[in-house]
N, C-alpha and C positions, 0 to 999 in steps of 0.2 A: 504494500500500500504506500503512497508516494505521500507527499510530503502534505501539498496541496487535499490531498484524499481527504487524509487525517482531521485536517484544519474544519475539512467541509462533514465530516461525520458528526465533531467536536461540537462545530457549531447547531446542526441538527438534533442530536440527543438533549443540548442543553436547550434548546429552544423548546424542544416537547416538554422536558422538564419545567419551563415554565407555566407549563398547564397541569403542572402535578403539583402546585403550591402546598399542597398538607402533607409533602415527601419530602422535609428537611434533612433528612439521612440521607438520601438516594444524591439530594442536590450537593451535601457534600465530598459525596464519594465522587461525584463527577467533576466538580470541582478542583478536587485532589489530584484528580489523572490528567483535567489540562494541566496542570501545573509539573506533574511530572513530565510530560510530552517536552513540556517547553525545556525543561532541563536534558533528556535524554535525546530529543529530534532536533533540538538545536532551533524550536521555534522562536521565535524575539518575541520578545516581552510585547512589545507594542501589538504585536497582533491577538494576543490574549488579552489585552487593555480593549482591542477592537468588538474582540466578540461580546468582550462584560459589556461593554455600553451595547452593543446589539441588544443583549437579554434585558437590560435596565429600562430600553424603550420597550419591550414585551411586558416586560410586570408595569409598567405606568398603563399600558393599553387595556391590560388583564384586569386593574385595581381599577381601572372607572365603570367596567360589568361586570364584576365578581369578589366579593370582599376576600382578603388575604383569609381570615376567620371566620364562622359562620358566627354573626352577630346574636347576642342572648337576648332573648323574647323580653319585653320590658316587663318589669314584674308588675300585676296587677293586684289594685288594690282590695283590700278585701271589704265584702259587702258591710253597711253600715247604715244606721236612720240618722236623720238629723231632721228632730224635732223642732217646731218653730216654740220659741215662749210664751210670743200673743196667743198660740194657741193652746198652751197650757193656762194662761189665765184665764181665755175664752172659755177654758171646759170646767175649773173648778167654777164660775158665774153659775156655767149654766146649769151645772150639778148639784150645787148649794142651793137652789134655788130655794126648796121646799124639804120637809123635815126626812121625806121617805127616801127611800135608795133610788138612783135614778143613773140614766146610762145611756153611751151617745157613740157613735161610730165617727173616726175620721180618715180623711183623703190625704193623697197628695201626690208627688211625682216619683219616677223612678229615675236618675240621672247618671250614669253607669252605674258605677256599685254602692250611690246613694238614694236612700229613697225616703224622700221629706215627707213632715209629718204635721201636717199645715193648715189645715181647711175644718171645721166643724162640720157634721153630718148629724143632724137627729134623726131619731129613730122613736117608731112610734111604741110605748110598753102596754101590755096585757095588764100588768098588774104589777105594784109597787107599794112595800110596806119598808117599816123603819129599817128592815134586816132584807132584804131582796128585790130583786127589782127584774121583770120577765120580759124581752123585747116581744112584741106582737107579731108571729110570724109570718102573718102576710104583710104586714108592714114593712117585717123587715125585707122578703122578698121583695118589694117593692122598692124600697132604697137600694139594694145592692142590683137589681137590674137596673135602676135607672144609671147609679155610677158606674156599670157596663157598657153603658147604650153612650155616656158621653166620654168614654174611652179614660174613665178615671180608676185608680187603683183604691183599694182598703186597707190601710197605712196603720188604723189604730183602734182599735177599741177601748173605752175607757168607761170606769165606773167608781161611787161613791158610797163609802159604811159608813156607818154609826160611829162615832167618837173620835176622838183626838188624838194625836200624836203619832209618833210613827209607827207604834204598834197597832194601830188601827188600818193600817196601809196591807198586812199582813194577810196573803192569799188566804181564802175558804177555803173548805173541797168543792164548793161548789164553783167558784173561781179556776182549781186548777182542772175539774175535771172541763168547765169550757174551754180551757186555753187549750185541754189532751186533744178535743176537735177541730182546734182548730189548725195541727200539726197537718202540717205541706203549706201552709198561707205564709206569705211574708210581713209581719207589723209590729207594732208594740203593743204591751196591755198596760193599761194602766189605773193605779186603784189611789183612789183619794181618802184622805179622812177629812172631817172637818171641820179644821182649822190648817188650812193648806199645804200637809203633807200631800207629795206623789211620789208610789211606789210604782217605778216604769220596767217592765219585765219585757224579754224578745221572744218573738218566734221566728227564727230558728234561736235557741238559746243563745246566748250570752253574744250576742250580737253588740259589735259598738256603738255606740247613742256618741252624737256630737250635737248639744242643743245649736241653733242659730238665735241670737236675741241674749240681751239679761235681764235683769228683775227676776231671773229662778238662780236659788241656789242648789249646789248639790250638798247636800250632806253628810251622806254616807253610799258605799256598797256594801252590799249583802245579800246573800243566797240567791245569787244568778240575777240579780237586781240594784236597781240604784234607786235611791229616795233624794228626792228634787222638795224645796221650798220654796213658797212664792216669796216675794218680797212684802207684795203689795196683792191684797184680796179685794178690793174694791172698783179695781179699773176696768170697764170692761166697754170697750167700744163700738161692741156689736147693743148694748145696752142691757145686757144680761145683768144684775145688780148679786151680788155676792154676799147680800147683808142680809134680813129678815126680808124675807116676802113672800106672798101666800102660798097658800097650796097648790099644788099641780093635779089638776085634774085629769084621770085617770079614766081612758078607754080603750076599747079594743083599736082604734084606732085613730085615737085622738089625745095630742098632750098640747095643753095650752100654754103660751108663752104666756113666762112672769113678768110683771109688772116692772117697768124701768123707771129709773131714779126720779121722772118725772112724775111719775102716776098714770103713765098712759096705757 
């Protein structure tokens, strides 16, 4: 094989070799042998200098359609709620209204792997004493298809016991056996006392909450849950009033709004 031959082999093998970019070992071993040619066939430096920048124009042409590394999938984030505050103070108004247990569905959006928890939704109850409170199930059929039909999601359920502090925030069984059905849905639950604890619980569990807004504080974590305080119980600018006001009348499908701070 002649001298000339050589050169044009050299330059072929490493050229293919530039299309084997994840064959670091192969590129050295080839590497190695021009280098010994040039010592042994008496090739000059300068034409081995020739062929490097040959191959230097091949990996610039290779690097603008083929990355040297296969690039790492960017890590995604993991799912989370972010609850809005107005509408935690929205739901303790609308909760507190009257002395019996009472309980409200809410919306919001899904934004990749956040999904807000923002909107108030009533729902109409069967029946509500100091200690329970039953949504209406045609009613509720009725609220959950309509927020089907206008392409909205159900974010939250929430509801309100008897007594104060944060042991009052403390799931039932009857609490956890609704939340057991409600396992495959994506939302929070969430249980009031009253004097404005909330006990916010995920489904799928222990899912991250990032509130959006202040005036709530957090508390505490505990047992797959976090307790939130309002700041302020009186605000409510949908005009739900938070303070004494009457009773809520109770039908199969019918719950009347309470009286706002005007008396209307």
């Amino acid at each position: 094989m002649n001298r000339k031959t050589k050169i044009q082999q050299i330059k072929a093998v490493l050229a293919a070799q530039c299309l084997l970019r994840y064959a670091p070992t192969m590129k050295r071993a080839l590497k190695n042998e021009l280098e010994q040619l040039v010592i042994e066939e008496g090739i000059e430096q300068s034409v081995m200098t020739q062929i490097e920048e040959r191959l230097k124009g091949l990996d610039r042409r290779f690097d603008r359609s083929t990355p040297e590394h296969p690039k790492e999938a960017p890590k995604k984030e993991p799912p989370r709620f972010v609850p809005s505050t107005y509408l935690l103070a929205e739901s303790f108004a609308y909760l507190r209204r009257q002395p019996e247990e009472s309980l409200h569905l809410a919306t919001g959006v899904v934004l990749g792997t956040a999904t807000t928890v923002d909107t108030l939704v009533p729902v109409p109850l069967a029946n509500a004493t100091v200690i329970s409170a039953e949504a209406d199930p045609a009613g509720l059929s009725r609220v959950l298809a309509d927020l089907d039909r206008v392409g909205h999601y159900l974010t939250g359920v929430f509801h309100i016991h008897p007594g104060e502090g944060i042991g009052a925030t403390q799931p039932s069984s009857v609490d956890r056996a609704y939340m057991e059905r409600l396992r495959g849905r994506s939302l929070v639950f969430g249980i009031w006392s009253r004097d404005a604890y909330c006990r916010v619980m995920t489904i799928p569990e222990d899912t991250p909450i990032e509130l959006y807004g202040n005036a709530v504080v957090e508390t505490r974590k505990e047992n797959h849950a976090i307790v939130y305080k309002l700041e302020h119980t009186r605000e409510s600018l949908l005009g739900y009033y938070a303070g004494s006001a009457e009773r809520m009348a109770v039908g199969r499908t019918l719950v009347r709004p309470a009286r706002t701070r005007s008396g209307v």
